[in-house]
N, C-alpha and C positions, 0 to 999 in steps of 0.2 A: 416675209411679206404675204404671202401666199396663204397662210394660217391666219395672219391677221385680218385679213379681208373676207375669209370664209367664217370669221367669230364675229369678226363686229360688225361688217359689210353685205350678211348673206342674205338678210331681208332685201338689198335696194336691187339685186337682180331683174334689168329691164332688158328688149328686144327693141335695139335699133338699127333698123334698114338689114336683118335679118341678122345681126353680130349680138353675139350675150355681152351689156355692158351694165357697170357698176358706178355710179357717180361719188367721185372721192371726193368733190368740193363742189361746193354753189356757186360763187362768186371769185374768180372767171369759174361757169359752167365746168369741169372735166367731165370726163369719161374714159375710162380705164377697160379695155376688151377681157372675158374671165375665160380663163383656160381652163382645163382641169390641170391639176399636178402632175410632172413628168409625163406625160401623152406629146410634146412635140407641138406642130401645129392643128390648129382646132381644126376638128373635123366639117364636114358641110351640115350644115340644119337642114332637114329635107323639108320638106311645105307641111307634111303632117306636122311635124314635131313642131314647127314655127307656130301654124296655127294653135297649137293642140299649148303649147306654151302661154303665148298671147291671151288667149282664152284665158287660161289660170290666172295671169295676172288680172286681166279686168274682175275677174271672180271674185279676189283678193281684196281689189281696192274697193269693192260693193263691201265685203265685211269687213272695213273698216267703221269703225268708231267715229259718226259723222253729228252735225246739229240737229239732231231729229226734229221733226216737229209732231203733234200729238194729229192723230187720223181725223181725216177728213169723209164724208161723204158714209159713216159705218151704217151697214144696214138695220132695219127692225132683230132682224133674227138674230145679229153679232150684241143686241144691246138688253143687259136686265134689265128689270122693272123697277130697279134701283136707280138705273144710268137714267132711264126714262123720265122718273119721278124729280130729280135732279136737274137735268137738264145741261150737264159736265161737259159730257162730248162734244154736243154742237156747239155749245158756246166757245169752247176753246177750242175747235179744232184748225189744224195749219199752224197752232202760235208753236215758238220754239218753247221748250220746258225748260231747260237751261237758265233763259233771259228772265223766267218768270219767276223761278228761282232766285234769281240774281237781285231782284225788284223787294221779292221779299226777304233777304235775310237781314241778319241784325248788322249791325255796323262793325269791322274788324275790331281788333285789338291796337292796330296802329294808330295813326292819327289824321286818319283819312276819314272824313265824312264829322268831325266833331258836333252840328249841330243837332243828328241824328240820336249820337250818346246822349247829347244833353234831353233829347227830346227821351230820348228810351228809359233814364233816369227818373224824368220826372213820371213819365206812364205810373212808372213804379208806386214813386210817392202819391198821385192822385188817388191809383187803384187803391191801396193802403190806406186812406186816407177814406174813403166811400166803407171799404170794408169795417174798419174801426167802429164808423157810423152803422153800418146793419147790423154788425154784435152789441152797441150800447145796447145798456139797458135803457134809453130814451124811445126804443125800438117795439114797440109789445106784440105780443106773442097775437094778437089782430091784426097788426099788419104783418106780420109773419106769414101766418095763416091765408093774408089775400093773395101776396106777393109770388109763394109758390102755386097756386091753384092756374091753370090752364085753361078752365073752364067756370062758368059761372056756378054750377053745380059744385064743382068742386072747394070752393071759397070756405075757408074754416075747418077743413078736413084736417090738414096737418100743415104745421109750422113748418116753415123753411130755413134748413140747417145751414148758418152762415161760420160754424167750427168746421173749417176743413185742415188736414194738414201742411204745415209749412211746407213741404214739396209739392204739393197737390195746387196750394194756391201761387209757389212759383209759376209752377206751368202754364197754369188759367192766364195770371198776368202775363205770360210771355207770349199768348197767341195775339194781346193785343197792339203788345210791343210790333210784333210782325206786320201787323196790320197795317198801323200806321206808318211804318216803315215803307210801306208799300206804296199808301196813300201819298207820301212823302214824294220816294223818286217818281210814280207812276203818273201823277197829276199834268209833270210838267209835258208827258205825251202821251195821254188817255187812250186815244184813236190806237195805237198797235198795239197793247195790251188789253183794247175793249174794254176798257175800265169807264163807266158813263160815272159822270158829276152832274149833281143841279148848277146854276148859276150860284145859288147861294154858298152849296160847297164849294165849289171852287173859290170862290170867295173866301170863306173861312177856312180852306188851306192853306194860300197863297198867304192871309195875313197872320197864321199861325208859322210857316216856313220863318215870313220877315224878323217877327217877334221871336223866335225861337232863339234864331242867329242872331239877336242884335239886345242879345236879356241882359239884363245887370243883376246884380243884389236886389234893387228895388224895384223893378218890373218882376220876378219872378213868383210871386203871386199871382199877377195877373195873367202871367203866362200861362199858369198853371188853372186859373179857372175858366182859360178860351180852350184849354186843353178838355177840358169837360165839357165845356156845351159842344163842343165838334163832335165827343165822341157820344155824348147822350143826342146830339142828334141824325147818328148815325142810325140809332135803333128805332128813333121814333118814324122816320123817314116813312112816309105811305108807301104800299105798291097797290097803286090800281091795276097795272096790267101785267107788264112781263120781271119778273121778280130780279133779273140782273139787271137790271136796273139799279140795285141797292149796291152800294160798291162794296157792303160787307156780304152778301150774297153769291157777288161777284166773286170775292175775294177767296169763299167758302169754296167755289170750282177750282181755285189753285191750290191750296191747301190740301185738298183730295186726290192733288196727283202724287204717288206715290214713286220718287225719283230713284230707289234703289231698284226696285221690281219692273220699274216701267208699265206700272199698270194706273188704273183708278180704287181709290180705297173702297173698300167692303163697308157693309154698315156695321160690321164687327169694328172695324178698325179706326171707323170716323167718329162714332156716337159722342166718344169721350173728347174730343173737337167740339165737337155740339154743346156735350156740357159744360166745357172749359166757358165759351162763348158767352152762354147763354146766363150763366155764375157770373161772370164779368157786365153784362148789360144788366141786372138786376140788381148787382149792387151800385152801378152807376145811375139807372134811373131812380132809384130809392133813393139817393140823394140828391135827382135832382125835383125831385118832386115834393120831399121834403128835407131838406137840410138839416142838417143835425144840428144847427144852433138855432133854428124856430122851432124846437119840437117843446115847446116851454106847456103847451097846452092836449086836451084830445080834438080839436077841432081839426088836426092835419087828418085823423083818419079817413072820415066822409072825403076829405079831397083826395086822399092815396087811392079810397078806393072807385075817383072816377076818372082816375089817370089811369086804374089798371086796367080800368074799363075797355078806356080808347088805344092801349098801345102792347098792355101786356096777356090780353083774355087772346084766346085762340075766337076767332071770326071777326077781327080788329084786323086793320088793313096794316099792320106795322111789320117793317122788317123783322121784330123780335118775333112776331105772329110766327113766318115763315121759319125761322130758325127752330122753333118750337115743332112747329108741323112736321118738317123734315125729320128734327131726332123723334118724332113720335113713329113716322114711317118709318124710320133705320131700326128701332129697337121691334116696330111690330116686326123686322122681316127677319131679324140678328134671332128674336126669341122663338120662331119658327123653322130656321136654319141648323143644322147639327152641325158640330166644327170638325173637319174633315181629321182620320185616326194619326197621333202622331208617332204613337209606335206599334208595332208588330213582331212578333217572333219568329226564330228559325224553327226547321220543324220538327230539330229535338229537344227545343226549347233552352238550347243553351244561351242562345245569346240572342238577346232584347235590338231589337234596329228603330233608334229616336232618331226620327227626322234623317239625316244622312249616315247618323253616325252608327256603331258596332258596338254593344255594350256588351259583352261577356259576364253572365250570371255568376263565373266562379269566380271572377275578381271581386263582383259589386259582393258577395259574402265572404270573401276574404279581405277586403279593405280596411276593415275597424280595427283587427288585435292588431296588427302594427301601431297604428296608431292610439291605441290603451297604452299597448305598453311605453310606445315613446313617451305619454304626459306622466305616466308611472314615473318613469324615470326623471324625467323634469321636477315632479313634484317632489320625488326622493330624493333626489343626488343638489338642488339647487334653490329648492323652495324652503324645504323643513327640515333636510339633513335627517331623518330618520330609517332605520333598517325597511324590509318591506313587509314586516309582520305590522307596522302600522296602518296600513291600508287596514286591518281588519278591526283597528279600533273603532276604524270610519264606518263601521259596514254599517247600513240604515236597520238590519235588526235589533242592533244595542238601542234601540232611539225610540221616542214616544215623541207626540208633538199633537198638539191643539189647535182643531182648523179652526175653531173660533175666537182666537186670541189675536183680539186687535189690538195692542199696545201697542204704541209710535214705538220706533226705532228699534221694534222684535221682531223674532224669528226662532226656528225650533232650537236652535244653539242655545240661547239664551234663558233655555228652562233648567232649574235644577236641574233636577232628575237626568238631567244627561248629560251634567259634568261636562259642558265644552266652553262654558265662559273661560274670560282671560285667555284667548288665541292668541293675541298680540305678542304677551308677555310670554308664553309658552313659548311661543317660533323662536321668540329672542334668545330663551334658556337653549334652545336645541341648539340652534345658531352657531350658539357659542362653545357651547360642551362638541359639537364637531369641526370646532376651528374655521367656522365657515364666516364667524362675524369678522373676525381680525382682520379679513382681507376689506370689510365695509367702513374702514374706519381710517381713520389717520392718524399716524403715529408721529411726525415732526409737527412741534406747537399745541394747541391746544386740542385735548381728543373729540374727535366731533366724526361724523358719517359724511364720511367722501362721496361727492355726487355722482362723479363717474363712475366708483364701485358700486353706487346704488339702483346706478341705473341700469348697469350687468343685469342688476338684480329683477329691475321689472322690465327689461326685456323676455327674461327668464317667465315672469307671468304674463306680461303678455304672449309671447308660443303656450304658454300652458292653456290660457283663455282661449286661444282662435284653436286649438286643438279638441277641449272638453264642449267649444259652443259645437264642434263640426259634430260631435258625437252622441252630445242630447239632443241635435237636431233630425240624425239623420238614423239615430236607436233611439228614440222615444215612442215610436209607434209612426202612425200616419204623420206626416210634416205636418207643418203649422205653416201661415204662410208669414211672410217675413215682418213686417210690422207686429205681428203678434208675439212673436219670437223674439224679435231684441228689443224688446220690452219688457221682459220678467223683471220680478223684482224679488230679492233676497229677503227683504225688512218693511214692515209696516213704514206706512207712511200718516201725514197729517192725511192726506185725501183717499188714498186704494191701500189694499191690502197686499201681501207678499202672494206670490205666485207658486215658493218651491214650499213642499207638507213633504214628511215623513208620516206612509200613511200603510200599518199593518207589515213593518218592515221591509217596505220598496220607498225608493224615492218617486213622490209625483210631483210634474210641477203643470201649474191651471193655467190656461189660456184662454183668452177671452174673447172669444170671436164677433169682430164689429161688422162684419162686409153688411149688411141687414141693417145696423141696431138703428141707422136714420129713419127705417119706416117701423122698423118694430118697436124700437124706444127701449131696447134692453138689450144688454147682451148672454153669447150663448158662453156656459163654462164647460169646456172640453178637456177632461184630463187625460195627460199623458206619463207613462212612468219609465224609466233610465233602469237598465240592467245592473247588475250587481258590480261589477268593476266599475261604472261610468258612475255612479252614484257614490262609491266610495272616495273617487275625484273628485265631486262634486260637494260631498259635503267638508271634504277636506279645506275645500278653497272655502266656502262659506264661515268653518268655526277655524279656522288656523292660518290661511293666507291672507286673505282677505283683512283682518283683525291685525294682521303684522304691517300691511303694506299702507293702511291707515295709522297704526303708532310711524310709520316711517314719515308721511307726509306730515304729522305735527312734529316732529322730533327737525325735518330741514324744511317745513315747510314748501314741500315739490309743488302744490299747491294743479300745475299743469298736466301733471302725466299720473296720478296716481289714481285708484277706481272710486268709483262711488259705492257709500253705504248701503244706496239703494238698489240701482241695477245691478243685474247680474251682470250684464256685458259693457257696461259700460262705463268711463273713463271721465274725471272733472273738465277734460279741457276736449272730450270729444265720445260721439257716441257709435256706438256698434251697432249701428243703421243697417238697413236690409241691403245696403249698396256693400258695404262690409261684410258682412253674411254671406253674401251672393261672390265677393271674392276670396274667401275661405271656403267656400264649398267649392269654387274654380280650382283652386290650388290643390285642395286634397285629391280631388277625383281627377283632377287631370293625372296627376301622377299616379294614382293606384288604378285609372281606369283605363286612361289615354284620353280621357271624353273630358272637357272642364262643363260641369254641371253647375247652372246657377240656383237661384233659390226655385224658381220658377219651373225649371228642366227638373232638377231634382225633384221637384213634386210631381211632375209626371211622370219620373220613371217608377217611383216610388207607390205609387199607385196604381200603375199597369203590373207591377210586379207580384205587389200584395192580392191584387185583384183576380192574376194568372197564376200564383204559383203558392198563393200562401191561403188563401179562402176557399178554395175548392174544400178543403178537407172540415171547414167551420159548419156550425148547423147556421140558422135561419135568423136567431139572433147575435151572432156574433158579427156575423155576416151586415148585419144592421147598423149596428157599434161602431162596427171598423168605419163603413161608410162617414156616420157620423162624428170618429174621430179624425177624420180628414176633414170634413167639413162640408159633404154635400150626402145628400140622400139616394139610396138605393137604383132606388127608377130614376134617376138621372142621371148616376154615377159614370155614363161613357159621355154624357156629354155637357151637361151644366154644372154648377156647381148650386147647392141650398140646406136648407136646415130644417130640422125638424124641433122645432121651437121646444114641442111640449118635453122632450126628455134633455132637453140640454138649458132649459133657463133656471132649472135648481141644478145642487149636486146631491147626490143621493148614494148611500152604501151601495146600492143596489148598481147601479151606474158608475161608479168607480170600480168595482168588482170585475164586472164585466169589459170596462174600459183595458182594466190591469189587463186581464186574460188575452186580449188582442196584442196592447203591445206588447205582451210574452212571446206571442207567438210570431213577432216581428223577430222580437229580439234573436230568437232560435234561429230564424231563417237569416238573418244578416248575419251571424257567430256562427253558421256551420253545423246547423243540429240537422236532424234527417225532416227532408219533404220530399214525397213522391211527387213523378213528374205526371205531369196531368195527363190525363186521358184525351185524345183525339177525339174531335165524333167522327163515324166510321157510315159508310154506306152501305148497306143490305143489302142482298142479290138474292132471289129464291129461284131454286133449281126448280123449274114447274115441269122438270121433265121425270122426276120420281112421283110417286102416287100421294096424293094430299096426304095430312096428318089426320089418323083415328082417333088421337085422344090427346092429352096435355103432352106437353112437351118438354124437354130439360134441355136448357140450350148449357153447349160447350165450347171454349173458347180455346182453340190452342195456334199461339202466332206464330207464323213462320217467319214473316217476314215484317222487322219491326216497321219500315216505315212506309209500309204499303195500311192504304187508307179504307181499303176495300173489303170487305168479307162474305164469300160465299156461303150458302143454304142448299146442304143436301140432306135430306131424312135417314136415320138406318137404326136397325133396332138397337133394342137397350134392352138389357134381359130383368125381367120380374117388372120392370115397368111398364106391359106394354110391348106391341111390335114393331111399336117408330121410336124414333123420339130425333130432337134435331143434331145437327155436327155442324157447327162453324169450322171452316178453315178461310185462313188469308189467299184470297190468289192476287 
């Protein structure tokens, strides 16, 4: 009893009427008096100890986990020029965060709130529906052109990209889903969330709520187009004076509380809010301003362009105006802001500290041959059944290949000269000749490939895939970031070209870097090249796996799980998305590191690394390169990321050359070859107590003490050179 009460019971320790009691039940009230064990009767609480106890407890139930609500009253000095600009704090201050929270999430899973689902559903469909319309081509590249400009100056400059990606425009849609959601519960009590309505909106919520909940098959139309004028005139909505006023404004100060941290978002961390927003009200007013089924003529442009006049130009009194305004403040102060360092080293530079965690330099260069050797082995003993003097059939110095060979459905395999056509039918020869087919087949009734054995089978390439992707990702040189990466492609296409070249007996594969290409209109090609084992893998799945596991999909028509001709990473019924990526690069490094590294983490450590441990020893151009095959330029390498347009929008001998050579010297440093550890910079002391120097001097360095950071200056002669000369020692 006594053990149980000290395990489960030892939080509820209270002081009543000066007795230590534990309350074992609620309802009747008990109270149970707490001894210690074997001591007999309890001793007396002297006044210290009572008070000094009591005390503790109220201390206790202060740190508890209570409704907070957001500060009130915060001074000038406690507030940026961001908070200011905003106006977040005062407007919400005293509300609970929690309830605000609660206002705007989406509606559960269960079956509670269904009129919201159907409302959040259709969001979808409208939004989708507007977009459709700003990608027609009924759309031209004029109103493009008006639509993104800001300013009247700006009108014609550049077209507005309505290609975003499928995740990119989930998200955008979901901030409005929230909104309305918001809109939704929050209307029916505006006053405690501060949430202000015109008369008319309110109006047009209250009869969008009725209509939502009371839709059929045949009002759903209509439902769906009061759902649009509500939200297009959301954005048009004037502010003459105080800009929360506008309930999407409003709504913008909830959004920006950031409930993990307990703080208000940065303008690093909100802009992309901004943009989602502001993506969503411009493909909404673009159709309401012109419709995609009057666009029969060009007479809607003069009118687009006097609706962008009044609602969408920055010095327009329109909510969108403000929306606009704001991400222009957040990015002027994000792009003046450096982002604070997320790692640092110890000071014998063994081990890398990302954000909390302990990365040890001798595991992150011990990590890879494990896992060589394991896809080694996957690919020998269960993919192709062959000895391991095969691997060096694979080696990319047997191979020649053609970076200007665009032929649909080619790649370096498929050139004579290097004898790797028919992979299919090979694997099946080897297959068989090691007994390894017999088990894929079925031997009662008719002989045919057993799905279950088959599937052994691409399980087996799948571990070999999430294996060789972790290994040209993380030895190819500088990462790529993740969109660029599970995206390669093996084989010409009708549209883009293959990504992996055998080029001067390395494997390279090209990456195409878009972060830019919306304002530059091109993209950058950044090559990176795979070490000698990882290539051997590499080409092996391209001319001999790859080529089997397609005869197997025509042969039982798997049709669901087997890979595509064209991606390298990915799969008919699914793709090797960066969300994938990012949990193979968690798995491997969690186990060889302790640390799970995403796509994201990994590119930074990978980058402090090369930067601290691998470029010291580079001259001035290489030093350039690397920068550039990560993907940002020199002078802003600690803190932005960009491009250096002119050496990366062609590819060039010269630039591949140089590319190689970096990621060699990756390669060295991930595989264990020798780097010196860097030099400290060191502080100087001059002994001003010996007599000045008469002539040149010969400095001499001898440490004492390796991790003392300091060096002393005494003078003493030097014979034939001279009566002084200088002596560093460490003190």
């Amino acid at each position: 009893m006594a053990r149980h009460m000290r395990e489960r019971h030892a939080g509820s320790v209270a002081i009543e009427k000066g007795v230590r009691v534990q309350q074992i039940f609620a309802q009747p009230k008990t109270l149970v008096e707490v001894r210690e064990p074997d001591e007999g009767p309890a001793e007396d609480i002297t006044p210290v100890e009572l008070y000094l106890e009591a005390a503790l407890s109220r201390y206790k139930d202060t740190m508890t986990p209570k409704d907070e609500t957001l500060p009130t009253d915060v001074g000038a000095a406690h507030l940026t020029p961001w908070l200011v600009r905003t106006g977040w704090v005062e407007h919400l201050g005293g509300l609970s965060p929690a309830r605000l929270k609660a206002l705007t999430d989406l509606p559960g899973l269960g079956g509670e709130e269904p009129a919201l689902k159907r409302l959040c559903a259709w969001t979808v469909e409208v939004l989708r529906d507007c977009h459709l319309g700003a990608q027609a081509a009924s759309c031209p590249t004029t109103i493009r052109c008006t639509i993104s400009a800001n300013t009247t100056a700006d009108i014609g400059m550049k077209p507005e990209s309505f290609d975003v990606q499928e995740a990119t425009l989930t998200k955008y849609f979901r901030y409005w889903q929230h909104f309305l959601c918001y809109l939704f519960r929050a209307s029916s009590d505006p006053v405690s969330s501060r949430l202000v309505l015109t008369d008319g909106q309110q109006e047009m919520v209250e009869d969008l709520k009725t209509c939502v909940s009371t839709a059929t098959a045949e009002t759903e139309a209509a439902v769906k187009e009061q759902l649009l004028r509500l939200s297009v005139s959301i954005f048009e909505q004037p502010l003459t004076s105080w800009a929360m006023k506008s309930p999407l404004i409003h709504f913008l100060s909830i959004q920006a509380i950031n409930h993990h941290n307990k703080t208000f978002s940065t303008p690093q961390e909100f802009t992309p809010t901004l943009f989602g927003l502001i993506f969503v009200g411009r493909i909404l007013m673009l159709e309401k301003a012109i419709p995609l089924a009057s666009r029969a003529d060009d007479e809607f442009v003069p009118h687009f362009r006097k609706y962008h006049q009044e609602h969408l130009i920055s010095g327009s009194l329109s909510t969108m105006r403000e929306l606009i305004s704001i991400r222009a403040y957040g990015m002027s102060i994000a792009a003046n802001q450096h982002s604070k360092p997320t790692c640092h080293w110890s000071r014998d530079w063994s081990q890398l500290y990302y954000l909390e965690h302990v990365i040890s330099m001798e595991k992150v260069r011990s990590m890879s041959k494990p896992i060589i050797q394991l896809a080694q082995t996957e690919l020998l003993e269960h993919l192709v059944a062959r000895p391991p003097s095969y691997l060096q059939t694979r080696d990319p110095s047997k191979f020649v290949d053609n970076l200007t060979w665009c032929a649909n459905e080619q790649c370096f395999a498929d050139l004579n000269d290097n004898g790797l056509k028919g992979g299919g039918e090979r694997v099946l020869r080897w297959l068989q000749e090691g007994g390894k087919l017999d088990g894929m087949l079925t031997v009662s009734g008719p002989v045919q490939f057993a799905y279950q054995n088959v599937q052994t089978y691409i399980d087996h390439v799948e571990n070999f895939l999430d294996r060789l992707m972790f290994l040209c990702h993380t030895l190819g040189g500088m990462p790529a970031r993740g969109t660029e990466f599970a995206t390669l492609k093996i084989r010409n296409s009708w549209t883009t070209m293959r990504n992996f070249y055998v080029v001067n007996g390395t494997l390279m594969f090209l990456t195409e870097y878009h972060k830019g290409q919306s304002r530059t209109e091109s993209p950058k090609l950044i090559p990176r090249f795979v070490p000698q084992e990882v290539a051997q893998l590499a080409i092996a799945y391209i001319a001999d796996v790859q080529p089997f596991v397609d005869f197997l999909d025509n042969a039982m028509q798997l049709g669901s799980v087997t890979t595509s001709k064209h991606v390298m990473w990915g799969w008919k019924s699914k793709t090797r998305d960066t969300e994938h990526l990012s949990k193979t690069l968690a798995k491997f490094t969690g186990a060889h590191l302790g640390v799970a590294l995403t796509v994201a983490s990994w590119r930074q450590v990978a980058i402090t690394v090369e930067r601290d441990r691998v470029r010291p020893s580079m001259d001035a151009v290489h030093r350039e390169f690397s920068d550039l095959q990560a993907g940002h330029s020199e002078a802003i390498a600690e803190h932005h990321y960009g491009v250096r347009a002119d050496l990366l929008s062609s590819l060039s001998d010269s630039t591949m050359r140089q590319m190689r050579t970096v990621s060699e010297r990756w390669h060295r440093f991930m595989l264990q070859g020798r780097f010196p550890i860097p030099h400290r910079p060191v502080t100087i002391i001059v002994d001003d107590s010996q007599p000045p120097l008469a002539q040149a001097v010969v400095p001499t360095i001898t440490p004492i003490e390796p991790d003392s950071s300091t060096l002393h200056f005494t003078p003493r002669p030097q014979p034939g050179r001279g009566d002084e000369q200088t002596r560093l020692r460490m003190s």
